[in-house]
C-alpha positions in Angstrom: -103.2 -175.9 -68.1 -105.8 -173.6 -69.5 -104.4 -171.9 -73.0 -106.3 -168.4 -73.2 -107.4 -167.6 -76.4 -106.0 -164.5 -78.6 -109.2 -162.7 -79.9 -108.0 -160.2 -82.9 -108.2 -156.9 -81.9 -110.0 -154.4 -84.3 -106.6 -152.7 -85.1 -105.3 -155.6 -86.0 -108.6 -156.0 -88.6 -108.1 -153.3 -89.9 -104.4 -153.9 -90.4 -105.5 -157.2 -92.4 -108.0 -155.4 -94.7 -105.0 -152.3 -95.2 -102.3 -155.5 -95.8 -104.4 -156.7 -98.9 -103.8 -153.8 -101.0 -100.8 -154.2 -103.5 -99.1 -153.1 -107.0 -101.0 -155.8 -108.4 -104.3 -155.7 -106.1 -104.6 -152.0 -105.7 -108.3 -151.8 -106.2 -110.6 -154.2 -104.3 -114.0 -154.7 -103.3 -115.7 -155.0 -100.4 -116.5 -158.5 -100.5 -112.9 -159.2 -101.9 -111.6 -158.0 -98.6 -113.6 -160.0 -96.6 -112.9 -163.3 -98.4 -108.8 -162.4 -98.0 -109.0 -161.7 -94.5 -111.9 -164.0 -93.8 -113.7 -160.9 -91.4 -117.5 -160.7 -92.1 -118.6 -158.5 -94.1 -120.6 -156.4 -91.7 -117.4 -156.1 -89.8 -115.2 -154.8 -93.2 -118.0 -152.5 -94.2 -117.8 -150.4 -90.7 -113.9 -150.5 -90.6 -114.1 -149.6 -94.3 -116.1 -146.2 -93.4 -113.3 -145.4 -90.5 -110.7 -146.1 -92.8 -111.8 -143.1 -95.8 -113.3 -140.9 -92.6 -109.5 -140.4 -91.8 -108.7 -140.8 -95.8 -106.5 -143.9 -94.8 -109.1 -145.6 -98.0 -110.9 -144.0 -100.8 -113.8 -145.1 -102.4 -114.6 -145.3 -105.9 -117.8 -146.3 -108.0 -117.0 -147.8 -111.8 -119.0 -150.7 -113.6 -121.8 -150.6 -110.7 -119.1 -151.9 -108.6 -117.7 -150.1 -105.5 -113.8 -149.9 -105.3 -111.7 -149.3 -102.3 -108.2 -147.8 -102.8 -105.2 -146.7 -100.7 -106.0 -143.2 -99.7 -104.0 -139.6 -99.5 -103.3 -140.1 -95.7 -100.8 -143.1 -96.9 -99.0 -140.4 -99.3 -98.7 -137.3 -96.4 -97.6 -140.1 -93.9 -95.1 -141.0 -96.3 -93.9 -137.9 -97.3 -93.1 -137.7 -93.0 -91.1 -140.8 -93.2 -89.4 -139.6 -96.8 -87.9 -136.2 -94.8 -87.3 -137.8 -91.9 -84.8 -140.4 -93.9 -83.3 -137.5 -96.0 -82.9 -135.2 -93.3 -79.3 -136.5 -92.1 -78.4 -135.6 -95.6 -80.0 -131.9 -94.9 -78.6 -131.2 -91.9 -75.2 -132.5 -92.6 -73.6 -129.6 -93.9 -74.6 -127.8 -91.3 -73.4 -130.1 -88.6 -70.0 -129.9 -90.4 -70.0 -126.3 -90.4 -70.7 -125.9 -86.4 -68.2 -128.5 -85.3 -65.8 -126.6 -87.6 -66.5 -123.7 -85.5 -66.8 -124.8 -82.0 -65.3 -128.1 -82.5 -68.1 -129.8 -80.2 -69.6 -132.5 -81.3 -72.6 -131.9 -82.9 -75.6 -134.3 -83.0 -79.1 -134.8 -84.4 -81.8 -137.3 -83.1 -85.3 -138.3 -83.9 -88.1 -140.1 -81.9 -88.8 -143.8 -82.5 -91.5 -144.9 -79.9 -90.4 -144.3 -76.2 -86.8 -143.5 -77.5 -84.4 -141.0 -79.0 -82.4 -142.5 -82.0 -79.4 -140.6 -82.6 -79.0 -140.9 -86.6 -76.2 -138.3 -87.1 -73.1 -137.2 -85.0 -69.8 -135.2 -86.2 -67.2 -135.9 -83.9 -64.9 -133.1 -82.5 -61.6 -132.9 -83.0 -60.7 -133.4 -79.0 -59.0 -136.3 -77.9 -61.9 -137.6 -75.7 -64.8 -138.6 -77.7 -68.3 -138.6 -76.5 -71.3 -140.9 -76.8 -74.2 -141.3 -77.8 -72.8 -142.0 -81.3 -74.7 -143.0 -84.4 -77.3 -145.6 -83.7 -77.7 -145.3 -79.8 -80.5 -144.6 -78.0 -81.3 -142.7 -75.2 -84.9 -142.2 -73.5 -86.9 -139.3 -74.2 -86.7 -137.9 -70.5 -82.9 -137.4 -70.1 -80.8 -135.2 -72.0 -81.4 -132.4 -74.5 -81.9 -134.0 -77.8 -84.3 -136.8 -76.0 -86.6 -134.2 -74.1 -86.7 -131.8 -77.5 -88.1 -134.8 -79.2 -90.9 -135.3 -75.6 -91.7 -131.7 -75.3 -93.1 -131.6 -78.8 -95.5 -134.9 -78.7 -98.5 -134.2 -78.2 -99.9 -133.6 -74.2 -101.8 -136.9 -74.1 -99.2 -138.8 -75.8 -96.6 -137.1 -73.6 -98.5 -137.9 -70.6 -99.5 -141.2 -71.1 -95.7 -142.4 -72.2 -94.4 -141.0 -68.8 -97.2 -143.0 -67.1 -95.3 -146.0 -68.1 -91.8 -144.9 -68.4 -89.4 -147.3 -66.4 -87.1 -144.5 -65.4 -83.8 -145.2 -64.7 -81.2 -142.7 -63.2 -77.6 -142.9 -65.8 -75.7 -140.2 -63.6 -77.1 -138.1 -60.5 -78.6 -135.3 -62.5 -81.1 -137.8 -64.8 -84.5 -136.2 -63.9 -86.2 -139.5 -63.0 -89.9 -137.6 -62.0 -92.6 -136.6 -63.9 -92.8 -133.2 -61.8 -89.3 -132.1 -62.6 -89.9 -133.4 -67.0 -93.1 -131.6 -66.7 -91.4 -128.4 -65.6 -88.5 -128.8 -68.3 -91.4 -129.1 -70.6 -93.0 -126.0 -69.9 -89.6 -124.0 -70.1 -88.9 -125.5 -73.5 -91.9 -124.9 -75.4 -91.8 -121.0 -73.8 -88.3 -120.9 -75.1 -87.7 -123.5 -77.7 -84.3 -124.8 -76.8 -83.4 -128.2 -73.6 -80.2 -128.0 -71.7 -78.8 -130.8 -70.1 -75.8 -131.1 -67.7 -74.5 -134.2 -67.1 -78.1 -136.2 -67.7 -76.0 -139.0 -69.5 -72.6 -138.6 -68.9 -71.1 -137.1 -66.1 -69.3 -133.8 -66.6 -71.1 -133.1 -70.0 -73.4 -129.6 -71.5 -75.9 -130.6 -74.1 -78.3 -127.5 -75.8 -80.7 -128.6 -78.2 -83.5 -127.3 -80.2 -86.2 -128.8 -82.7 -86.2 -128.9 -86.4 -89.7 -128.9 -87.8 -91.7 -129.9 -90.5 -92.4 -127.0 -92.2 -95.3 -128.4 -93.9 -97.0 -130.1 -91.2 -95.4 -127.6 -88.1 -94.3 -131.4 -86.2 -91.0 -131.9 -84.9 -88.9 -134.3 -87.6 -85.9 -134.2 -85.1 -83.5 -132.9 -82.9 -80.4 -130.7 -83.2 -77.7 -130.8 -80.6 -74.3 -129.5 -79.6 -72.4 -132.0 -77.0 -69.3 -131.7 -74.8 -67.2 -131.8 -71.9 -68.4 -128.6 -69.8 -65.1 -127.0 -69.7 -65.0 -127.4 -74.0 -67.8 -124.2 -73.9 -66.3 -121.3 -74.4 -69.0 -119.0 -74.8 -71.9 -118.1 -73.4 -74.8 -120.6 -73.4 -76.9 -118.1 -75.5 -74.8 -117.9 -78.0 -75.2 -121.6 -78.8 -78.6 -121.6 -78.6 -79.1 -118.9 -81.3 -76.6 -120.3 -83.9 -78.4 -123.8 -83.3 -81.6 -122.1 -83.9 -80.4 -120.4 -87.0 -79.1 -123.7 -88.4 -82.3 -125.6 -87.8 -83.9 -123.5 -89.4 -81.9 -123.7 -92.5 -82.3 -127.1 -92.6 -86.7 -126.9 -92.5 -86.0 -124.6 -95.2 -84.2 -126.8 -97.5 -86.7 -129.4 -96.5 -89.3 -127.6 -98.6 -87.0 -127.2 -101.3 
């Protein structure tokens, strides 16, 4: 039996050289880095430059030494992560507030990888209670919340994770073709809102729109009202545009 050999891929270097920084090595040289990781020094030097081109490392010149830090990129990303944490204790309020009004259950979502995490649902009041709840997933191509969270990657991304997808068809309305996403797409970033019917669950209306970062103008998440189609009583527009006033709310307390 022949073994294959792992060679290290040059993410994974420069993963290494990232991993040595910490509270108590947060400054290092060059030639530090190379003896952690044991990477020639050549090779740390050139991954070094990419690093501070994209301000993931910053350079610094004291004692005739050069320094390498943790750079600004690390703090912005963060700051991503921070609001996307805190923002089921933004939107809750408002969550509450629309399932008081329609009592519909009322959801919010965010992308991790090829999936939609549901982070936040109030229930409705209704005897039948509706899933996804807190901690499912769903994939980004069927229903509203999901596809909010797909229309807003960016094109390449978008593309090259439905080149991969392994679709699979949870009622007969999941869109399980790239040409019919692609055309879902195209009406959702022209009018900023996904309706589903029955993607997930059979007999079901889903209308979501985005809530974005108002720093960065990237989609943190997804902001949904769910329920049986007969629980809508009023027009589909009207949803949309309460939705869209409450998400935007909520990327106004984000800056806050």
């Amino acid at each position: 039996m022949v073994v294959e050999k792992r060679t290290t891929s040059s993410i994974e270097k420069a993963l290494q050289l990232l991993n040595c920084f910490t509270n108590k090595n947060f400054q290092m040289t060059a030639e530090d880095l190379a003896e952690e990781t044991g990477i020639p020094r050549s090779s740390v030097f050139r991954m070094l430059a990419t690093l501070e081109e994209y301000r993931y490392i910053k350079r610094t010149k004291t004692a005739h030494k050069t320094w390498y830090e943790l750079g600004y990129a690390f703090f912005e990303k963060g700051a991503m992560v921070q609001r996307q944490f805190n923002i089921r204790e933004y939107a809750r309020s408002r969550m509450m507030e629309l399932r008081n009004e329609w009592n519909l259950n009322i959801q919010l979502a965010v992308r991790d990888g090829i999936e939609a995490l549901y982070v936040e649902q109030i229930q409705s009041w209704r005897p039948i209670r509706l899933y996804p709840a807190v901690g499912r997933r769903a994939p980004l191509y069927a229903a509203s919340c999901p596809r909010i969270l797909l229309a807003y990657m960016e094109k390449s991304e978008r593309e090259a994770l439905l080149n991969e997808v392994k679709w699979k068809k949870f009622t007969h309305s999941t869109p399980v073709k790239s040409r019919e996403i692609d055309k879902t797409i195209e009406q959702i970033l022209e009018t900023g809102y996904s309706i589903s019917r029955g993607e997930l669950i059979e007999g079901t209306t889903g209308i979501a729109v985005p809530i974005f970062n108002p720093v960065q103008n990237e989609v943190l998440a997804a902001l949904s009202v769910v329920g049986l189609d007969a629980d809508f009583e009023k027009e589909e527009h009207y949803y949309i545009e309460k939705l869209k006033e409450a998400a935007l709310e909520i990327q106004e307390d984000l800056t806050t």
